[in-house]
N, CA, C and O atoms as a GROMACS GRO file, in nm:
protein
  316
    1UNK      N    1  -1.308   0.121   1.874
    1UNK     CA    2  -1.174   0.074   1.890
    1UNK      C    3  -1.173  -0.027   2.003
    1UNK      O    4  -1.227   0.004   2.109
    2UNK      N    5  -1.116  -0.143   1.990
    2UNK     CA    6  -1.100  -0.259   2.073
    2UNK      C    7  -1.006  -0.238   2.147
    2UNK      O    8  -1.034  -0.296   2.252
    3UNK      N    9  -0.864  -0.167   2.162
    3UNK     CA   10  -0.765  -0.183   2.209
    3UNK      C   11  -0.739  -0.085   2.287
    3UNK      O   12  -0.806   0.018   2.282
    4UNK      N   13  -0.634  -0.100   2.377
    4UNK     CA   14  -0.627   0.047   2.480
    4UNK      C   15  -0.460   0.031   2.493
    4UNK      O   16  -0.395  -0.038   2.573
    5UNK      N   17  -0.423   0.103   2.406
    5UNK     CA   18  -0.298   0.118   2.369
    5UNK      C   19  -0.180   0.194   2.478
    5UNK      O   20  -0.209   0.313   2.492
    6UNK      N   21  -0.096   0.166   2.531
    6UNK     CA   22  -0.035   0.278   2.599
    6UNK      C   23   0.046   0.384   2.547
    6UNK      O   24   0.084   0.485   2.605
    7UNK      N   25   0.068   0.343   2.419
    7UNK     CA   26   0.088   0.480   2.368
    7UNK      C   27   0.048   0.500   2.179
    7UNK      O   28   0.020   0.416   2.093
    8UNK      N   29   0.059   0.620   2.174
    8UNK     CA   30   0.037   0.614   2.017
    8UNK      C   31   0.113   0.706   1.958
    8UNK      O   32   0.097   0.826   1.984
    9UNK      N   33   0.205   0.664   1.872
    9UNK     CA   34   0.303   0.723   1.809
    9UNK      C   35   0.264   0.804   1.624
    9UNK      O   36   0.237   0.728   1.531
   10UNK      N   37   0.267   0.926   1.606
   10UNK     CA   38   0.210   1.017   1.488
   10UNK      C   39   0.401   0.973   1.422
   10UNK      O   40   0.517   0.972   1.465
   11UNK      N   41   0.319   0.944   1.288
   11UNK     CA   42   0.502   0.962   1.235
   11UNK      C   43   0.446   1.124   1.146
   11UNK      O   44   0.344   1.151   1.082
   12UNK      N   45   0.551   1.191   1.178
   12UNK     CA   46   0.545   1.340   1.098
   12UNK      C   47   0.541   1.352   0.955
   12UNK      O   48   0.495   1.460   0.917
   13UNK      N   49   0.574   1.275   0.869
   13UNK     CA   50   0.612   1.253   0.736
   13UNK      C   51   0.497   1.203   0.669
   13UNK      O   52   0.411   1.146   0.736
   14UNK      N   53   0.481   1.216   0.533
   14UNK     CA   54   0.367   1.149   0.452
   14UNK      C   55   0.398   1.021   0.409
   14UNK      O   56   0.518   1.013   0.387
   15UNK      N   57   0.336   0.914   0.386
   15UNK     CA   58   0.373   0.780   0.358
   15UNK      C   59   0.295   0.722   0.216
   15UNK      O   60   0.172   0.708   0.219
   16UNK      N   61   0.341   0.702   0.142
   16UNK     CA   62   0.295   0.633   0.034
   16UNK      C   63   0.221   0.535   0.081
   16UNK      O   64   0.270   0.436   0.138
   17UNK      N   65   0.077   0.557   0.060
   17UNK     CA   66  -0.060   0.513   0.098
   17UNK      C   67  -0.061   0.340   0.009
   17UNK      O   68  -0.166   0.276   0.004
   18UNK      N   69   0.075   0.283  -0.055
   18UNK     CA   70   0.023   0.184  -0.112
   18UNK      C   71   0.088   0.062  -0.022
   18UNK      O   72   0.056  -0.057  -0.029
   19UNK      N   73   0.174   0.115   0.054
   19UNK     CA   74   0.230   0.058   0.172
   19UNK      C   75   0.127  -0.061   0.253
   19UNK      O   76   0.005  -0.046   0.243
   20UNK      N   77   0.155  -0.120   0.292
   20UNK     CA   78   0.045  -0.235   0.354
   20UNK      C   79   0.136  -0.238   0.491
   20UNK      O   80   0.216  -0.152   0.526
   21UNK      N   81   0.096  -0.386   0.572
   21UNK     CA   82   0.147  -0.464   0.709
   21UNK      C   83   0.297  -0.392   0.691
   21UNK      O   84   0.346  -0.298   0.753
   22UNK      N   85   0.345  -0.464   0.593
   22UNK     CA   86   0.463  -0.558   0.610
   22UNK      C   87   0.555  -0.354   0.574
   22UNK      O   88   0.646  -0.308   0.643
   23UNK      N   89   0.507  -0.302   0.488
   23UNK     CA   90   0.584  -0.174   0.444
   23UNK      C   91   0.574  -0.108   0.551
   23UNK      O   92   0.688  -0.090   0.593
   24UNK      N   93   0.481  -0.050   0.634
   24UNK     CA   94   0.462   0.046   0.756
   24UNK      C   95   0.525  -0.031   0.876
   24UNK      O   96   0.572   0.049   0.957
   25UNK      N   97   0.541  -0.149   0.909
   25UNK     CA   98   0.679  -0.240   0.986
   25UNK      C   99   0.775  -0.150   0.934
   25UNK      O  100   0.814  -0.069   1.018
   26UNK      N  101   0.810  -0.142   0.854
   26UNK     CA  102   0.938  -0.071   0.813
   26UNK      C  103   0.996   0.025   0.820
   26UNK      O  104   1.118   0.040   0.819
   27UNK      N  105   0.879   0.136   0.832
   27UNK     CA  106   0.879   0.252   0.835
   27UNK      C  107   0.953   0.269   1.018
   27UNK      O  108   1.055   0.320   1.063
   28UNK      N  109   0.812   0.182   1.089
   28UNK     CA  110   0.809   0.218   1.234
   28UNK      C  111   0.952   0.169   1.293
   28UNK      O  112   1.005   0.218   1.393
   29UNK      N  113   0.997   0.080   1.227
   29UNK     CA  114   1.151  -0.043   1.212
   29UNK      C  115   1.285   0.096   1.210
   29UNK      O  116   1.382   0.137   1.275
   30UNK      N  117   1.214   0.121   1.102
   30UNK     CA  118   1.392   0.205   1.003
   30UNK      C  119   1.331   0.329   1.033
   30UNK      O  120   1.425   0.399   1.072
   31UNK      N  121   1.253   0.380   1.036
   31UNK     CA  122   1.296   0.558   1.049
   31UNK      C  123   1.211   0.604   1.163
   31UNK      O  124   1.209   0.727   1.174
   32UNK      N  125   1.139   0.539   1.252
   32UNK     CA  126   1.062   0.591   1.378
   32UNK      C  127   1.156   0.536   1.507
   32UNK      O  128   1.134   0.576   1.622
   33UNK      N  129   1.275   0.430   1.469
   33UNK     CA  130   1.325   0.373   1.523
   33UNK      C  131   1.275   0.266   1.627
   33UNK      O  132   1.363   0.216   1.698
   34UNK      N  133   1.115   0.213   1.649
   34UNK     CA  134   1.046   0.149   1.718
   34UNK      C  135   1.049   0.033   1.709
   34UNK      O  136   1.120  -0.015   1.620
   35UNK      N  137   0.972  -0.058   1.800
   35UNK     CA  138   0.967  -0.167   1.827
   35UNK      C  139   0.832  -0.187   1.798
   35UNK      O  140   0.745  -0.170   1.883
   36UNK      N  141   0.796  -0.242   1.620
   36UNK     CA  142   0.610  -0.254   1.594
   36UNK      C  143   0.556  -0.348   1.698
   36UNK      O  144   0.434  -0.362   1.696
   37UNK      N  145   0.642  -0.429   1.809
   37UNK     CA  146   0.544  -0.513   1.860
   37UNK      C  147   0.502  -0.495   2.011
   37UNK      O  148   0.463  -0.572   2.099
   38UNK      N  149   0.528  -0.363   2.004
   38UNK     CA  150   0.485  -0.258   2.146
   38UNK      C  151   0.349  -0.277   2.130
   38UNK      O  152   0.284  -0.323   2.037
   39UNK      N  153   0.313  -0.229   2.250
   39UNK     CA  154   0.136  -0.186   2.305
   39UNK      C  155   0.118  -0.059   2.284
   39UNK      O  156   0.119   0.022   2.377
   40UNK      N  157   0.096  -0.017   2.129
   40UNK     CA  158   0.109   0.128   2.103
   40UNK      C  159   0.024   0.117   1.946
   40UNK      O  160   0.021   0.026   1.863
   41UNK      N  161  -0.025   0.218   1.948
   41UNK     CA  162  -0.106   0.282   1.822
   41UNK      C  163   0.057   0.330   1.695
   41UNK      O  164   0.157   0.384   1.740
   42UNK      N  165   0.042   0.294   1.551
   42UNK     CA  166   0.141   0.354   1.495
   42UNK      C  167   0.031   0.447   1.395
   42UNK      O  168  -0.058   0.391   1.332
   43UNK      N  169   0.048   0.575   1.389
   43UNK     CA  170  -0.069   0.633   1.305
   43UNK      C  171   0.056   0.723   1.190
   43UNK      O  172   0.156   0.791   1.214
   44UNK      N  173  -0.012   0.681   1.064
   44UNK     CA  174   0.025   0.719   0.959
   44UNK      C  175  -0.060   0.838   0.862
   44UNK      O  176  -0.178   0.859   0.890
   45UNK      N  177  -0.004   0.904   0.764
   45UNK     CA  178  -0.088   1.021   0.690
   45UNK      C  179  -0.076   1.007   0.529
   45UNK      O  180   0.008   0.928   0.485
   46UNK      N  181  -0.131   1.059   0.467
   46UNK     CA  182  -0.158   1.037   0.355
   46UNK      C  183  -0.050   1.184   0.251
   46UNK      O  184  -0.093   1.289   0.299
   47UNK      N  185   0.032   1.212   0.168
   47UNK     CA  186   0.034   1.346   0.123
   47UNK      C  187  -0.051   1.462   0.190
   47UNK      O  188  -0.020   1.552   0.268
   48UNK      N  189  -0.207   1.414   0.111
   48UNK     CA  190  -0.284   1.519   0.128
   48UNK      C  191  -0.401   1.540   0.248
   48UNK      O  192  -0.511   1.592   0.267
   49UNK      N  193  -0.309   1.470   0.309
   49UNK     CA  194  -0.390   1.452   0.470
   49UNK      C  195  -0.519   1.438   0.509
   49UNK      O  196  -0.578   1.494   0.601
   50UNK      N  197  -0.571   1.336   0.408
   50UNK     CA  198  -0.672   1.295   0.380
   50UNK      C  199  -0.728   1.158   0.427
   50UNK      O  200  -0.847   1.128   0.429
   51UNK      N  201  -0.621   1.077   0.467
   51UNK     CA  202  -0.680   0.975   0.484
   51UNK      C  203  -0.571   0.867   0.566
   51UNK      O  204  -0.480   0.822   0.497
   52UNK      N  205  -0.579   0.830   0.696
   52UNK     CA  206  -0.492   0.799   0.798
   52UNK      C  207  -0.513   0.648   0.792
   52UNK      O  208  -0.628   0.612   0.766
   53UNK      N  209  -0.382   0.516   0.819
   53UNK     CA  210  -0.363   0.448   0.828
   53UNK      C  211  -0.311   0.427   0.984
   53UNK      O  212  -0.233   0.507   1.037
   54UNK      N  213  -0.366   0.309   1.051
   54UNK     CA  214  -0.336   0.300   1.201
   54UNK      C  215  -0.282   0.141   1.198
   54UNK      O  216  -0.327   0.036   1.153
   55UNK      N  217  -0.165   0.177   1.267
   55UNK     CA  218  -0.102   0.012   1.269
   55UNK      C  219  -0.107  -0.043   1.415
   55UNK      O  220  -0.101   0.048   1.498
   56UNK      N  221  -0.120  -0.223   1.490
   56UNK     CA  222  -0.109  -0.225   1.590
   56UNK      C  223  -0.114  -0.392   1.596
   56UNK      O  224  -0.197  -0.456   1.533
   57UNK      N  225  -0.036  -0.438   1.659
   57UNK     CA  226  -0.033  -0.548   1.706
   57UNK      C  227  -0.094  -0.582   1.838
   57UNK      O  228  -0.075  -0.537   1.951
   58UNK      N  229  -0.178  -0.680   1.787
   58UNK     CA  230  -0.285  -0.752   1.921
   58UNK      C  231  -0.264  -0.917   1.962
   58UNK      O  232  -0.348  -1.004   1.985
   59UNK      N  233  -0.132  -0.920   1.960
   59UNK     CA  234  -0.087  -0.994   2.043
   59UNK      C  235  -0.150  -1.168   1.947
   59UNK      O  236  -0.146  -1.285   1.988
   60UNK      N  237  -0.185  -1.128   1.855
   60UNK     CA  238  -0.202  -1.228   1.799
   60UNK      C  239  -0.148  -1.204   1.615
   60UNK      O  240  -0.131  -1.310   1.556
   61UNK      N  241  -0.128  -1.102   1.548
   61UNK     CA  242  -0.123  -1.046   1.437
   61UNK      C  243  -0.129  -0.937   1.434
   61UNK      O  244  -0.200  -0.878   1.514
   62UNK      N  245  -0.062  -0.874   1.347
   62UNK     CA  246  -0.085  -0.712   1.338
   62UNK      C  247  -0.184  -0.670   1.248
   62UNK      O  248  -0.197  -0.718   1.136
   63UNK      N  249  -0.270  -0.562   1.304
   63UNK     CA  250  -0.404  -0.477   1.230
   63UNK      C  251  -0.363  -0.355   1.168
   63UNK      O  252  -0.280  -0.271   1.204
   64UNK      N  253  -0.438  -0.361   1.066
   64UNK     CA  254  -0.441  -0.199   0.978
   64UNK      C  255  -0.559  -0.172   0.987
   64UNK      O  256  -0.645  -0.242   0.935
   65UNK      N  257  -0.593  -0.028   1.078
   65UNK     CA  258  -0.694   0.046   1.012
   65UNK      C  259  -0.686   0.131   0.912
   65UNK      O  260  -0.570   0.163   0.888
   66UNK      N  261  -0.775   0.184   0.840
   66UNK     CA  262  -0.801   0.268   0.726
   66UNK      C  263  -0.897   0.361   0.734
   66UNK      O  264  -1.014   0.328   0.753
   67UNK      N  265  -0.854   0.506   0.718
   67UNK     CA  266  -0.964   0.571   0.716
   67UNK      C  267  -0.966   0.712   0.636
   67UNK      O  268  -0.879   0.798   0.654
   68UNK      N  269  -1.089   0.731   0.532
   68UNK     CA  270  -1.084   0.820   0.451
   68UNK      C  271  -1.141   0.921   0.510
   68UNK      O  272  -1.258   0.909   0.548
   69UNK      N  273  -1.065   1.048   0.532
   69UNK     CA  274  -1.212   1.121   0.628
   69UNK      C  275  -1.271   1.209   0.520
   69UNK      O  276  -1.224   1.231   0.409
   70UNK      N  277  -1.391   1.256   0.578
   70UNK     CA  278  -1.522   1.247   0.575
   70UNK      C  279  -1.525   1.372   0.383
   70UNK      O  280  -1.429   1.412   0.318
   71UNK      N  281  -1.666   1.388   0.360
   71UNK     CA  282  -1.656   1.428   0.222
   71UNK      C  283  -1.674   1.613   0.217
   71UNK      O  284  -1.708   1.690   0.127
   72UNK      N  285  -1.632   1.632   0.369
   72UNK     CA  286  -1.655   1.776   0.346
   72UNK      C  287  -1.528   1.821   0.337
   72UNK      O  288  -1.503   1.920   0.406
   73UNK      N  289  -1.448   1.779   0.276
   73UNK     CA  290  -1.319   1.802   0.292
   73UNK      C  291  -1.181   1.812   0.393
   73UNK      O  292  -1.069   1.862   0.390
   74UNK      N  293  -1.256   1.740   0.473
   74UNK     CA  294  -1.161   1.721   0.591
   74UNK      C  295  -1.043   1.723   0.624
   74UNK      O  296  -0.990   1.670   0.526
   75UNK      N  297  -0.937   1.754   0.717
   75UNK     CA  298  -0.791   1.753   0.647
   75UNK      C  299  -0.749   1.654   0.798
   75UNK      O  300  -0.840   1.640   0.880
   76UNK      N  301  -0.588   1.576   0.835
   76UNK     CA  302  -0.618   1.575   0.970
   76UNK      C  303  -0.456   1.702   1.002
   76UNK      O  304  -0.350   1.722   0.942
   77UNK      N  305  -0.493   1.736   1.073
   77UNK     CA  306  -0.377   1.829   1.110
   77UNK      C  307  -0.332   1.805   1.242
   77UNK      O  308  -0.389   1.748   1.336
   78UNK      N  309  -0.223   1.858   1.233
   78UNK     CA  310  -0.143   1.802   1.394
   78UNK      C  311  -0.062   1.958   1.369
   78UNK      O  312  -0.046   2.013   1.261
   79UNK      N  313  -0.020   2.005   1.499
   79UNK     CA  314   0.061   2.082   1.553
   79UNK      C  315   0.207   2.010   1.598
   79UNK      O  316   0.295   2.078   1.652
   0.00000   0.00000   0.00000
């Protein structure tokens, strides 16, 4: 990871994984109530909590990571 974010925001809800840039703006916009062009991690979940989307603006464009975790069945869970 390149960036050192001051904060990173979990949205609680599952997000339709077909969502891109411009849809997860929206999300963080209209129902996280945020400002996407903070110095902050936006981390997203899949239904089956399988596979996390990370949003973040670097001051030049905003980045999506993607990540399927791993094949032992991994889940990500949060408390």
């Amino acid at each position: 990871m390149f960036v050192e974010p001051s904060d990173i925001y979990l949205y609680l809800g599952n997000v339709d994984f077909r969502k891109s840039i411009n849809g997860l703006i929206v999300v963080v916009e209209q129902q996280m109530e945020l400002n996407p062009f903070r110095d902050a991690l936006f981390v997203f979940c899949n239904k089956k909590r399988d596979k996390l989307k990370v949003l973040y603006w670097d001051k030049t464009g905003f980045a999506l990571w993607y990540k399927r975790l791993g094949a032992t069945r991994s889940r990500f869970v949060y408390c």
